[in-house]
LUMNU-752421 format. One record per residue (C-alpha): x, y, z; residue in three letters. Coordinates in pm, 1 decimal. Each point is the difference from the previous one (the first is absolute). Layout:
// residues N
SITE,X,Y,Z,ala
...
END
This chain:
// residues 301
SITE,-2008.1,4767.6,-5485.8,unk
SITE,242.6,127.1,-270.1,unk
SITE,161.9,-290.9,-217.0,unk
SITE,310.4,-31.9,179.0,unk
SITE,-148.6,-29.8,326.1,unk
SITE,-239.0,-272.4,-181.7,unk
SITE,334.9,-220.5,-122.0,unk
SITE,164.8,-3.5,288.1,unk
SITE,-318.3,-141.6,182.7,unk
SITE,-22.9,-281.0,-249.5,unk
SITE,306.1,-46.8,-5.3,unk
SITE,40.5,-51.3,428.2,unk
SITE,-319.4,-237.9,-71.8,unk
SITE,186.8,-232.2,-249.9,unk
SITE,315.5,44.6,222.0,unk
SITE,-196.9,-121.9,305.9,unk
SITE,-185.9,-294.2,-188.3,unk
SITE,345.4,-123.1,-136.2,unk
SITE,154.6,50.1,331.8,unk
SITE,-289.2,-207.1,166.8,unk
SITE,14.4,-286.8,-260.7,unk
SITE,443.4,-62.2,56.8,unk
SITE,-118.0,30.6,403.6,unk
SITE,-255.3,-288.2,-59.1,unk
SITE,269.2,-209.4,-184.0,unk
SITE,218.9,51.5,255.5,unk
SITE,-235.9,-70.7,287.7,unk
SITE,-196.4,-275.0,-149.0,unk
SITE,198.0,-215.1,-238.1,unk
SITE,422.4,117.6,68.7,unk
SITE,37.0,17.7,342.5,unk
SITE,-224.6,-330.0,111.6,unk
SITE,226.0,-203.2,-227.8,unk
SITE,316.7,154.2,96.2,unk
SITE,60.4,214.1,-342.8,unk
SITE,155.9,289.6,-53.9,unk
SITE,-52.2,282.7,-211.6,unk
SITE,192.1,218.3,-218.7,unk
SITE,265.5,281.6,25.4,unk
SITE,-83.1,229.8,351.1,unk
SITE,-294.7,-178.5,113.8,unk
SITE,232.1,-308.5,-13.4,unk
SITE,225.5,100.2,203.1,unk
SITE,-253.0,133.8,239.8,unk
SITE,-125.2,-378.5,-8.0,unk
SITE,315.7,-167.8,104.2,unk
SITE,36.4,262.9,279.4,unk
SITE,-397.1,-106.5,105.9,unk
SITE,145.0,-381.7,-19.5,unk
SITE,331.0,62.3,211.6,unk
SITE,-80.0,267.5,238.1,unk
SITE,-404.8,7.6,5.8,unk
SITE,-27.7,328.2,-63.3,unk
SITE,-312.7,119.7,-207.9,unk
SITE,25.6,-50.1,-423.4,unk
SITE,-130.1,377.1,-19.4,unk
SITE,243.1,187.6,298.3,unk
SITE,307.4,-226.4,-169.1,unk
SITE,-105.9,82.5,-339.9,unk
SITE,23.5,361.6,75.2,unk
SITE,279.2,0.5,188.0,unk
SITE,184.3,-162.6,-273.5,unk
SITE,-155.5,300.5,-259.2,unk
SITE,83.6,293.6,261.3,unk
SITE,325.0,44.5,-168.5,unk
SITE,-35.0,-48.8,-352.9,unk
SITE,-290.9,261.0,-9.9,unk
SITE,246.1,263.6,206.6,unk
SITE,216.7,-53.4,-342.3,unk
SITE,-268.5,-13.6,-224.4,unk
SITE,-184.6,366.9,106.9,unk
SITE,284.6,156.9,-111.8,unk
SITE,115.7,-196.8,-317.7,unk
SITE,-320.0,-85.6,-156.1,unk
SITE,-360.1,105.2,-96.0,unk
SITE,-152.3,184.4,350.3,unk
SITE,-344.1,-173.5,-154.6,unk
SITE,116.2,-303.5,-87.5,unk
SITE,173.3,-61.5,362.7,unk
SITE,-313.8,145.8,143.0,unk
SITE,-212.9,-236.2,-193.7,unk
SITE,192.8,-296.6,132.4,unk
SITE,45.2,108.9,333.1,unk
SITE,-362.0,36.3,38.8,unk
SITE,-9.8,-394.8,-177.3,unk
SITE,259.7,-161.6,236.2,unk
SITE,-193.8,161.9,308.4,unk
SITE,-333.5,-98.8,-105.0,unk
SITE,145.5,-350.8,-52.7,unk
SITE,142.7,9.0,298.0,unk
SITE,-244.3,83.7,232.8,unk
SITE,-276.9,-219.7,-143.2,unk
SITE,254.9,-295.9,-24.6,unk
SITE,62.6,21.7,394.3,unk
SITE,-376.5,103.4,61.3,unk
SITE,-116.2,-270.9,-159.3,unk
SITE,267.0,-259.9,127.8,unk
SITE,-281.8,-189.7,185.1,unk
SITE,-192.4,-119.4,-364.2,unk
SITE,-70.9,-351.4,14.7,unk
SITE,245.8,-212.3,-284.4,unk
SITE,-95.0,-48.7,-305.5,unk
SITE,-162.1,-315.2,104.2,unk
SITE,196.7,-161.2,-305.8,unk
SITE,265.3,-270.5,119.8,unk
SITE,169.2,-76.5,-308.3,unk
SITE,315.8,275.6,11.9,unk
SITE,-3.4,-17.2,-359.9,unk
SITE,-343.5,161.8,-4.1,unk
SITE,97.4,232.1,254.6,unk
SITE,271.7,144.3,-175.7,unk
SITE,-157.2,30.7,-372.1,unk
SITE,-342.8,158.0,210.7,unk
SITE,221.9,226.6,144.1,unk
SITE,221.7,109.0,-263.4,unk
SITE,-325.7,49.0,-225.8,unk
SITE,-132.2,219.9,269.7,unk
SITE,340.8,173.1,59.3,unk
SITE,31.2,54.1,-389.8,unk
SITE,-322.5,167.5,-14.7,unk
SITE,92.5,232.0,249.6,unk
SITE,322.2,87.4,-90.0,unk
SITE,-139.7,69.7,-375.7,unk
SITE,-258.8,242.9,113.7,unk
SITE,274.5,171.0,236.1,unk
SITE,227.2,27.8,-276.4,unk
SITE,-296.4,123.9,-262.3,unk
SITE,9.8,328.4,218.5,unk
SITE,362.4,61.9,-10.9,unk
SITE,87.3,-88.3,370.9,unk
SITE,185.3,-342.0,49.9,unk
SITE,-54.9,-252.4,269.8,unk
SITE,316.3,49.8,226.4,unk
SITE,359.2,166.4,4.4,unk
SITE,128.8,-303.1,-209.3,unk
SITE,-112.5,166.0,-317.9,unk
SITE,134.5,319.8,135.6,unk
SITE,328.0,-212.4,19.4,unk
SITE,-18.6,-116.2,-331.6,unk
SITE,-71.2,337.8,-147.0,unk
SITE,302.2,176.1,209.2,unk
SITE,246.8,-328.0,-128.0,unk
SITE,-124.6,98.7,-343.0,unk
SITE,46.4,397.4,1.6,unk
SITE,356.9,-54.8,147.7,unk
SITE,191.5,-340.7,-135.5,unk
SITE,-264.1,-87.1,-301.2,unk
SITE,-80.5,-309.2,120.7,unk
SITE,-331.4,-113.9,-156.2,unk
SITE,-296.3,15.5,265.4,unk
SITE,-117.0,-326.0,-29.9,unk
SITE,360.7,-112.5,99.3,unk
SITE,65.3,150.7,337.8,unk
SITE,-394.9,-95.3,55.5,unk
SITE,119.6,-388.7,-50.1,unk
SITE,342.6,108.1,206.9,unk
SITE,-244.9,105.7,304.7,unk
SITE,-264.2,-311.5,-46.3,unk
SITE,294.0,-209.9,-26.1,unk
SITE,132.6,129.0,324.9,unk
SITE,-349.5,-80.8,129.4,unk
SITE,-27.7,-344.4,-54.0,unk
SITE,359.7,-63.4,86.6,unk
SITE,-35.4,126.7,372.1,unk
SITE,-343.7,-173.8,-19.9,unk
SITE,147.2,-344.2,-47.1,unk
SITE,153.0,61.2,363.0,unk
SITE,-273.2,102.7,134.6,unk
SITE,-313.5,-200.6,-134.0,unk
SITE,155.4,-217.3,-232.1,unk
SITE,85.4,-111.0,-281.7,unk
SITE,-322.3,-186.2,-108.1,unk
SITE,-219.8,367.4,86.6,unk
SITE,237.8,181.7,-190.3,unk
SITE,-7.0,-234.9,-312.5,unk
SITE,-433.4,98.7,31.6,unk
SITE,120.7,366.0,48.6,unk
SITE,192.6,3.6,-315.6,unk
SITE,-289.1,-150.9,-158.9,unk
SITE,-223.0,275.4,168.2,unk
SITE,172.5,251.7,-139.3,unk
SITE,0.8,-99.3,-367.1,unk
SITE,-367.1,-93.3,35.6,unk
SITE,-26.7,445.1,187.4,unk
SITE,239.5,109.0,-293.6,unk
SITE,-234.3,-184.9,-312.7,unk
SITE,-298.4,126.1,134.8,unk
SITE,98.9,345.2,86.3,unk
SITE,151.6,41.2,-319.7,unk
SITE,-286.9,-132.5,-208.6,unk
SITE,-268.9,288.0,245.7,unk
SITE,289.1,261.8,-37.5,unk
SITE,21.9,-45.2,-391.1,unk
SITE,-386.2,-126.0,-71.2,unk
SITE,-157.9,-276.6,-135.5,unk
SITE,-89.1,151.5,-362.4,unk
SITE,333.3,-124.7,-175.5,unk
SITE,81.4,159.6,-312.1,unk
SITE,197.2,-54.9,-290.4,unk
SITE,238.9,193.9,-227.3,unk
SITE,10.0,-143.0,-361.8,unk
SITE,189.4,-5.9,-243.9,unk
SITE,-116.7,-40.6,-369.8,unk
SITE,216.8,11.6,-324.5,unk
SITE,-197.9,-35.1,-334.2,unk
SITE,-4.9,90.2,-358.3,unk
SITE,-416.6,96.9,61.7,unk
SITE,69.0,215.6,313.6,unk
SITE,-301.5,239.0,-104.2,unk
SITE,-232.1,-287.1,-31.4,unk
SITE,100.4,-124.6,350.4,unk
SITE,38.3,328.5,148.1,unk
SITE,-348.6,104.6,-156.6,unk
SITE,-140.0,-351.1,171.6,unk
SITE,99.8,41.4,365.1,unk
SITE,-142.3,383.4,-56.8,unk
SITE,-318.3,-145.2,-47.8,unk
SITE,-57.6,-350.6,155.6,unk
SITE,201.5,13.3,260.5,unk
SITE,0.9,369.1,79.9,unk
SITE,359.7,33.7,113.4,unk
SITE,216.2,262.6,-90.2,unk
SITE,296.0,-59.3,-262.4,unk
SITE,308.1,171.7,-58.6,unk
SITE,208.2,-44.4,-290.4,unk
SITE,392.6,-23.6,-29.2,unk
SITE,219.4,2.1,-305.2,unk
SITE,267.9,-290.9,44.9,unk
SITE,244.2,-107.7,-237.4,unk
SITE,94.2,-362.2,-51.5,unk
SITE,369.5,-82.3,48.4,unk
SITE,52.2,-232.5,-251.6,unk
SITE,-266.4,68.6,-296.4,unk
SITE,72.4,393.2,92.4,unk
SITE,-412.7,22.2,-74.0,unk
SITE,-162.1,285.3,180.7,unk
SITE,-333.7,-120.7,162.6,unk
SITE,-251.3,139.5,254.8,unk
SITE,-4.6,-153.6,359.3,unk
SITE,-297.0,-12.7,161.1,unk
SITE,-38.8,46.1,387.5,unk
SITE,-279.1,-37.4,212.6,unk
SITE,-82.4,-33.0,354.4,unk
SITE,-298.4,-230.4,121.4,unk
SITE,-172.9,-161.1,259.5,unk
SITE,58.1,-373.9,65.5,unk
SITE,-302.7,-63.4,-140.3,unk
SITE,9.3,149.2,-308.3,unk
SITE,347.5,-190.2,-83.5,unk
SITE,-198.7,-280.1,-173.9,unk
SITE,-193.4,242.2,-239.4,unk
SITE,264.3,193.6,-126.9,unk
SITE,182.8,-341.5,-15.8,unk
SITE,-285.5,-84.8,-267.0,unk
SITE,-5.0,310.0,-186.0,unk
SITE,357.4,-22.7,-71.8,unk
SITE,-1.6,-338.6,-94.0,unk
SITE,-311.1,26.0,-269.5,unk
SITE,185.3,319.3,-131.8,unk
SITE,352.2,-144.5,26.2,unk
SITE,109.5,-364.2,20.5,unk
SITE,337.2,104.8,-59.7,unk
SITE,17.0,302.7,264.3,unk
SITE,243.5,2.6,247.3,unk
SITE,-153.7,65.1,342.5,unk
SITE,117.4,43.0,372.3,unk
SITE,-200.2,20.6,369.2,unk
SITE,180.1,83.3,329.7,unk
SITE,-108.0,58.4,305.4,unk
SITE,-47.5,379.5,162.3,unk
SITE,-62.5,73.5,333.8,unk
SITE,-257.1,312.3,-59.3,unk
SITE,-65.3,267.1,-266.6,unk
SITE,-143.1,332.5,87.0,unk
SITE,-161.1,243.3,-220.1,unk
SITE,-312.1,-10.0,-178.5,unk
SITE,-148.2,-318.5,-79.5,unk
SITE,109.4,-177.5,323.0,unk
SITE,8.3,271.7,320.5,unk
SITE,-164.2,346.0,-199.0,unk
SITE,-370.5,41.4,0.4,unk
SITE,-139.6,-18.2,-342.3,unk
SITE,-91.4,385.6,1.3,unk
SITE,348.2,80.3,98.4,unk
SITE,199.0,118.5,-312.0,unk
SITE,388.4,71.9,84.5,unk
SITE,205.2,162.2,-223.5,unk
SITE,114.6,-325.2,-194.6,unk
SITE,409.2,-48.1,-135.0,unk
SITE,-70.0,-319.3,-101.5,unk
SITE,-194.7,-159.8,-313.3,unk
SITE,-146.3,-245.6,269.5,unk
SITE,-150.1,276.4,273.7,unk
SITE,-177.9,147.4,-327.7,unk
SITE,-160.0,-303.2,-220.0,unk
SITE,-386.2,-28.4,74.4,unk
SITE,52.5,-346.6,142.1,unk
SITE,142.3,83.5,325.4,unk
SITE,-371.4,169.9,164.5,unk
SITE,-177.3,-326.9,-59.8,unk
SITE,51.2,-117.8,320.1,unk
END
């Protein structure tokens, strides 16, 4: 198999594992205790709760039309990769309507369980560039054509959700539901983003080579200089920046402070770096533009 035909296989794996873990949520932990899920599948819920007809065939039937729009407005493989998604889920929520409940009878349990499970799933869906249902397709539509922020018109359509809800289950389940889907949104983002936080800092001293030199060496981080000038004093001065782990925040913390009592230094919080050092093999050697792709520090890990 060439390496295309290889991706797309693992890819339709991951799909169908994510697909299977939201079914299980839904089966197991949502639908015994009368909660709901988000955007499409939501409403496919309430239409299951009114009418009786099955969470998959309603969830579908509620897609049908967004996806006519969608395969001629965006991505043919993104749309494909989603169709295929909300199918899978579809079928193997209805196919495996018959699991026994979760067996937990606390609803507050039932709805973090679920929206644990649920987050997983809907991480790994979105790690391979499909989406879980036409509600992102929604959002991204609302985006391209009014710039309304995605995460908005997601709220907007989970808001929608839980209101109808309320008159159909409600209000207590739909109070959980909320709660389920903050507990699916945490825990998706956290798979989606990983759990090997990194840090961006910041460092401003009058021994910048000594520091730099140090973080070469212990820490084995990359550094990258900047020339800065200082409003009031009008002193030019070297900035240091450097990207690192989580765990190697404390050591460089250290080093600057036995170099530098009197440096100025900042941390905040990135959601992923790429490039060599953190998602490049070692042997890899790009064609660096940067001061930090080239130091000898960044292949020590």
């Amino acid at each position: 198999m060439n390496k295309f035909t290889k991706s797309c296989i693992y890819k339709l794996i991951v799909l169908t594992i994510g697909a299977l873990l939201m079914a299980v949520s839904t089966d197991m932990f949502y639908v015994p205790s009368n909660l709901l899920n988000g955007g499409m599948s939501g409403f496919g819920m309430l239409i299951y709760y009114t009418a009786g007809v099955p969470i998959g065939i309603a969830t579908l039937a509620c897609n049908i039309p967004i996806f006519i729009y969608a395969f001629f407005k965006m991505s043919r493989q993104y749309v494909a990769y989603t169709a295929y998604t909300i199918v899978t889920f579809s079928f193997l929520t209805d196919y495996l309507h018959n699991l026994p409940p979760s067996g937990l009878h606390d609803i507050l349990l039932n709805c973090i369980v679920g929206g644990v499970l649920g987050g997983i799933g809907n991480a790994l869906i979105f790690r391979m560039g499909s989406s879980s249902g036409g509600g992102d397709i929604i959002c991204t539509m609302v985006n391209r054509k009014f710039a309304i922020p995605m995460a908005t018109t997601g709220f907007l359509i989970n808001l929608v959700v839980l209101i109808l809800g309320s008159f159909v289950t409600g209000l207590e389940p739909v109070i959980y539901t909320a709660i389920a889907f903050f507990v699916s949104a945490k825990v998706c983002n956290a798979f989606v983003t990983g759990f090997d936080f990194k840090k961006n800092i910041m460092i401003i001293s009058d021994h910048a080579d000594e520091i730099a030199d140090a973080i070469i060496k212990i820490v084995g981080r990359g550094v990258t200089f900047f020339y800065a000038e200082g409003a009031y004093t009008h002193q030019h001065r070297k900035v240091i920046m450097v990207i690192a782990r989580l765990t190697q925040t404390a050591e460089i913390r250290n080093i600057v402070k036995d170099i530098d009592p009197q440096a100025f230094m900042t941390m905040s919080d990135i959601n992923d770096a790429y490039g060599k050092g953190f998602t490049l093999k070692a042997d890899l050697k790009p064609k660096a533009e940067t001061e930090s792709e080239i130091e000898p520090g960044n292949n020590n890990e």
